[in-house]
VOPAGU-2260 file (C-alpha; in pm, 1 decimal, decimal comma):
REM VOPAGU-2260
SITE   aa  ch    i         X         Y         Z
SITE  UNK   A    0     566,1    -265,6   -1227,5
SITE  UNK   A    1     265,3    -210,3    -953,9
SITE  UNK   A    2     414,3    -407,2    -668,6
SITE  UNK   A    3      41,2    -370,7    -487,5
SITE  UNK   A    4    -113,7    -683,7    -418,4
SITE  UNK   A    5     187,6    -883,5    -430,4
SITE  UNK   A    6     314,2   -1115,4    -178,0
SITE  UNK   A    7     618,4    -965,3      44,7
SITE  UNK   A    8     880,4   -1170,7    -112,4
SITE  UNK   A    9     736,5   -1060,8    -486,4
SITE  UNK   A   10     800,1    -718,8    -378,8
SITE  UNK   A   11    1163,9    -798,2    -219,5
SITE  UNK   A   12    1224,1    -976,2    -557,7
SITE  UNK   A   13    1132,0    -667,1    -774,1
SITE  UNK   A   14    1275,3    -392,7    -516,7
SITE  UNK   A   15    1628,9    -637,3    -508,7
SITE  UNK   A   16    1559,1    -761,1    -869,3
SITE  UNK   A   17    1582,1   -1080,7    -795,2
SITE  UNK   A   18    1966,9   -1072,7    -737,1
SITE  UNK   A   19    2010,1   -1343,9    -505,3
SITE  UNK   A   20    1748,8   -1649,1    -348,5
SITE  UNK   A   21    1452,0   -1522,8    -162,6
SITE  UNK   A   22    1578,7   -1564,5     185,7
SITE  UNK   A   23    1932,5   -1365,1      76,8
SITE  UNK   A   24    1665,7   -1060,7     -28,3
SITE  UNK   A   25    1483,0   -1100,7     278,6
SITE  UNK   A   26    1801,3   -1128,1     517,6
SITE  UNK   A   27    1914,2    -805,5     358,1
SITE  UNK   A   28    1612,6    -634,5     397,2
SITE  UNK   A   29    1619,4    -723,9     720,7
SITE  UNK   A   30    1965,3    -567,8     789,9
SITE  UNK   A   31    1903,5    -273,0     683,5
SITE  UNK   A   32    1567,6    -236,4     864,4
SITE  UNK   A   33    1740,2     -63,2    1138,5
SITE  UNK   A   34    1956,3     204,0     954,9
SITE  UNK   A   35    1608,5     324,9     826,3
SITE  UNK   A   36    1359,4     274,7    1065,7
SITE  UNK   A   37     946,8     324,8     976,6
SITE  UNK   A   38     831,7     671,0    1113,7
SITE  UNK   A   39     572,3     697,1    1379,9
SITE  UNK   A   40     265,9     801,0    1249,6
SITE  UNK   A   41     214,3    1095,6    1540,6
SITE  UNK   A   42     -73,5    1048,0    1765,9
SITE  UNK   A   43    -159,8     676,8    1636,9
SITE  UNK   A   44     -48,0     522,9    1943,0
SITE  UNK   A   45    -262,8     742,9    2154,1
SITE  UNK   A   46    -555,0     684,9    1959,7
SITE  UNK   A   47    -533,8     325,9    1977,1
SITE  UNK   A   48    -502,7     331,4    2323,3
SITE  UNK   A   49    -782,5     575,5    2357,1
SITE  UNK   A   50    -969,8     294,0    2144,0
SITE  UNK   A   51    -860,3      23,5    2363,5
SITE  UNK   A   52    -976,4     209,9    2660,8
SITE  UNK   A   53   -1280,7     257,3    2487,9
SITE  UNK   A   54   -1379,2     -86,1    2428,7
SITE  UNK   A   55   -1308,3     -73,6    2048,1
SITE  UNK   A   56   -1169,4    -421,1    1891,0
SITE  UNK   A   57    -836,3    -311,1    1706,7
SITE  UNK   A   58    -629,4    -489,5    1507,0
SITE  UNK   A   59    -357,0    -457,8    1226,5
SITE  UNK   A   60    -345,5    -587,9     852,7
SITE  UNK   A   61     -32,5    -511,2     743,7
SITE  UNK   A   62     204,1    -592,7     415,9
SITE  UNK   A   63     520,7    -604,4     571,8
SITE  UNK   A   64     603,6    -917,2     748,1
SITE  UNK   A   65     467,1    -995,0    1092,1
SITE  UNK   A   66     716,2   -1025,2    1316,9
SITE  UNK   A   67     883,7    -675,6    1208,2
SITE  UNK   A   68     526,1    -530,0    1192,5
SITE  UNK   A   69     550,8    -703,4    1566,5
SITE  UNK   A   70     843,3    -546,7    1668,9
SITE  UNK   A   71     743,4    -198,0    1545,7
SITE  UNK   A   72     443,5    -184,9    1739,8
SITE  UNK   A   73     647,9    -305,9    2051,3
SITE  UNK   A   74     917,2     -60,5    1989,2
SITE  UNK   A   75     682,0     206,2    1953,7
SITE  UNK   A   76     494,9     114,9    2319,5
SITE  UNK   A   77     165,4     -70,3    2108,4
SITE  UNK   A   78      -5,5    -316,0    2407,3
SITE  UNK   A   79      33,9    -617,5    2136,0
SITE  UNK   A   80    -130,8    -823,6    2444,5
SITE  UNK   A   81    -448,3    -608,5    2373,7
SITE  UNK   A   82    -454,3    -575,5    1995,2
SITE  UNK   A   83    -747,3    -895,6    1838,7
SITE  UNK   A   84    -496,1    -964,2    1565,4
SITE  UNK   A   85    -130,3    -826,8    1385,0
SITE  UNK   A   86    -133,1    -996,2    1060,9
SITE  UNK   A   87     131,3    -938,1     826,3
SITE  UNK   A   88     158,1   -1032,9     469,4
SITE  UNK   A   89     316,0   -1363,6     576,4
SITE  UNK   A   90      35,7   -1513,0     695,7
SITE  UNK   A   91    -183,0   -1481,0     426,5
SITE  UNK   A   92    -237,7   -1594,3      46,7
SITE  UNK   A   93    -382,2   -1264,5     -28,0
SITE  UNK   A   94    -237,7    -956,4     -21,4
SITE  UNK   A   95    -377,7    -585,7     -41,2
SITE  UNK   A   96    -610,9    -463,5    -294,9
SITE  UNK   A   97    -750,2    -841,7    -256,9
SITE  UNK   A   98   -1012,2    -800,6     -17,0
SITE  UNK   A   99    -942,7   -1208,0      78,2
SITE  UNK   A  100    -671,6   -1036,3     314,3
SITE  UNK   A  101    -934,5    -974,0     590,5
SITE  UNK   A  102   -1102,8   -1335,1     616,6
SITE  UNK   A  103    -921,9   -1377,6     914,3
SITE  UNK   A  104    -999,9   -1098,4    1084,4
SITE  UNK   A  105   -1327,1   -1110,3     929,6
SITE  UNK   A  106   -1410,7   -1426,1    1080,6
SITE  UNK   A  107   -1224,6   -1316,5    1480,5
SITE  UNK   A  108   -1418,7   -1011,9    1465,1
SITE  UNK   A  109   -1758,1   -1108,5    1377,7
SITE  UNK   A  110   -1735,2   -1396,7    1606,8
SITE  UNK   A  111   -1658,0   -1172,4    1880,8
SITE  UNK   A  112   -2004,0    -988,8    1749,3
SITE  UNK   A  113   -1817,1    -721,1    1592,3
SITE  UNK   A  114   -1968,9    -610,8    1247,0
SITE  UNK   A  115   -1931,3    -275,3    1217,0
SITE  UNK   A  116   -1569,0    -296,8    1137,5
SITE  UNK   A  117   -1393,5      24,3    1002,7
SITE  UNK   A  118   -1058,1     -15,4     791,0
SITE  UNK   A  119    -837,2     282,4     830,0
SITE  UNK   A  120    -536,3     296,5     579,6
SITE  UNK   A  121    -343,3     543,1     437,0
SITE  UNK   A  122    -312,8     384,5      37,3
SITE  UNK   A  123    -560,6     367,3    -217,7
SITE  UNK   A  124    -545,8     -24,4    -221,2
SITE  UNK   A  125    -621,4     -41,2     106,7
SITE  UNK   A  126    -978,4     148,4      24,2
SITE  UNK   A  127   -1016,0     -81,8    -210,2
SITE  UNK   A  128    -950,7    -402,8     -23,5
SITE  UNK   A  129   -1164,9    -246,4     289,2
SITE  UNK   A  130   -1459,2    -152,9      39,4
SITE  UNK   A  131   -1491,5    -490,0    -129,7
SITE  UNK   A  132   -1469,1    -651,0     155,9
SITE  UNK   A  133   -1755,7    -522,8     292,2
SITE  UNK   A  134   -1592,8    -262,3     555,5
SITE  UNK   A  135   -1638,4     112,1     601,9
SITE  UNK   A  136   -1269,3     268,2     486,9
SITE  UNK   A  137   -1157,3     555,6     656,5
SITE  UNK   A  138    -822,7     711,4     465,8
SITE  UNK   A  139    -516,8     878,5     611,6
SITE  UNK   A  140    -374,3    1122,4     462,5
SITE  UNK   A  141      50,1    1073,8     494,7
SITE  UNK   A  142     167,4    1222,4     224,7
SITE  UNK   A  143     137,6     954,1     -22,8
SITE  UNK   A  144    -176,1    1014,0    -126,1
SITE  UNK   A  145    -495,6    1308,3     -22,6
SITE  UNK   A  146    -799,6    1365,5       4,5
SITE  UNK   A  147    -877,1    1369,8    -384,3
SITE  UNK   A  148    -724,0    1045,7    -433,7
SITE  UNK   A  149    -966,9     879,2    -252,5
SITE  UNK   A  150   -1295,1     804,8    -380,7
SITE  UNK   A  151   -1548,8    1083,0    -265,4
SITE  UNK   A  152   -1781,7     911,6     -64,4
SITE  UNK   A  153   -1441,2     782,9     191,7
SITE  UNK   A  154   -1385,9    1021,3     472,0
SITE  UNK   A  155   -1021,6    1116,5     485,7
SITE  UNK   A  156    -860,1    1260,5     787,9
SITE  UNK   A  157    -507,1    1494,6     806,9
SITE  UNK   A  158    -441,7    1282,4    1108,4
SITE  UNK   A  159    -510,2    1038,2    1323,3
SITE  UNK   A  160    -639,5    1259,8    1613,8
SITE  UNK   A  161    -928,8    1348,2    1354,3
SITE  UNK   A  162   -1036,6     977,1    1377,8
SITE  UNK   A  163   -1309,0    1009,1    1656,3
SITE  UNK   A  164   -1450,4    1266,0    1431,0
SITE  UNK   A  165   -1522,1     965,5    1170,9
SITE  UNK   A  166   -1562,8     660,8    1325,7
């Protein structure tokens, strides 16, 4: 089963096969969010800062829930009081390749005079979703997928301190 473009607690249900209720999966997700913690992407909080500093709207569209995608950030030093929007898959009907997962940001960004918003993501449906949506896509490569996944017109960086280089 493709679990991409499913809503969180679709994926819990599938990862947990639907053992329990929804809030039991989610609860024991939860718990064990700390034994195995998401790794840092290395340099991504320094290049969001550098953004920040720059005058560059930035924002996160996530799939994981917001308030761990929320305490990630604040874990890993993110100034959440400067970021436009964190939106996790909780606060949406759409999910990820469904490029209905940005009208929110969409609609903060553009009426801040922002249109030449850049997506940067490190899965092909978040090209997808960026691309239909009307956004330039920049992927990251993380191990998941490289640079010939991607479709060849998408720049693809090795890393995040490659970004300025593309954007």
């Amino acid at each position: 089963m493709n679990t991409g473009g499913k809503p969180f607690t679709e994926m819990i249900g599938f990862y947990y096969q639907n053992a329990a209720p929804v809030e039991e999966m989610v609860a024991a997700n939860a718990a064990s969010r700390d034994l195995f913690p998401k790794q840092p992407i290395e340099g991504a909080r320094e290049m969001v800062l550098s953004l920040l500093d720059d005058g560059v709207a930035v924002g996160v569209v996530t799939s994981t829930r917001t308030e761990w995608a929320l305490g990630e950030l604040e874990r890993e030093g993110y100034p959440l009081n400067r970021l436009t929007m964190v939106q996790g898959s909780d606060l949406v009907d759409f999910h990820k390749p469904d490029p209905r997962v940005f009208n929110e940001i969409l609609k903060i960004m553009r009426a801040c005079g922002k249109t030449d918003l850049t997506y940067v993501g490190d899965a092909l449906l978040d090209e997808r979703a960026a691309l239909d949506a009307g956004m330039m896509f920049v992927g990251l490569e993380t191990g998941l997928y490289s640079r010939a996944d991607f479709q060849d017109e998408t720049p693809v960086v090795a890393n995040v301190s490659e970004l300025r280089e593309v954007l």
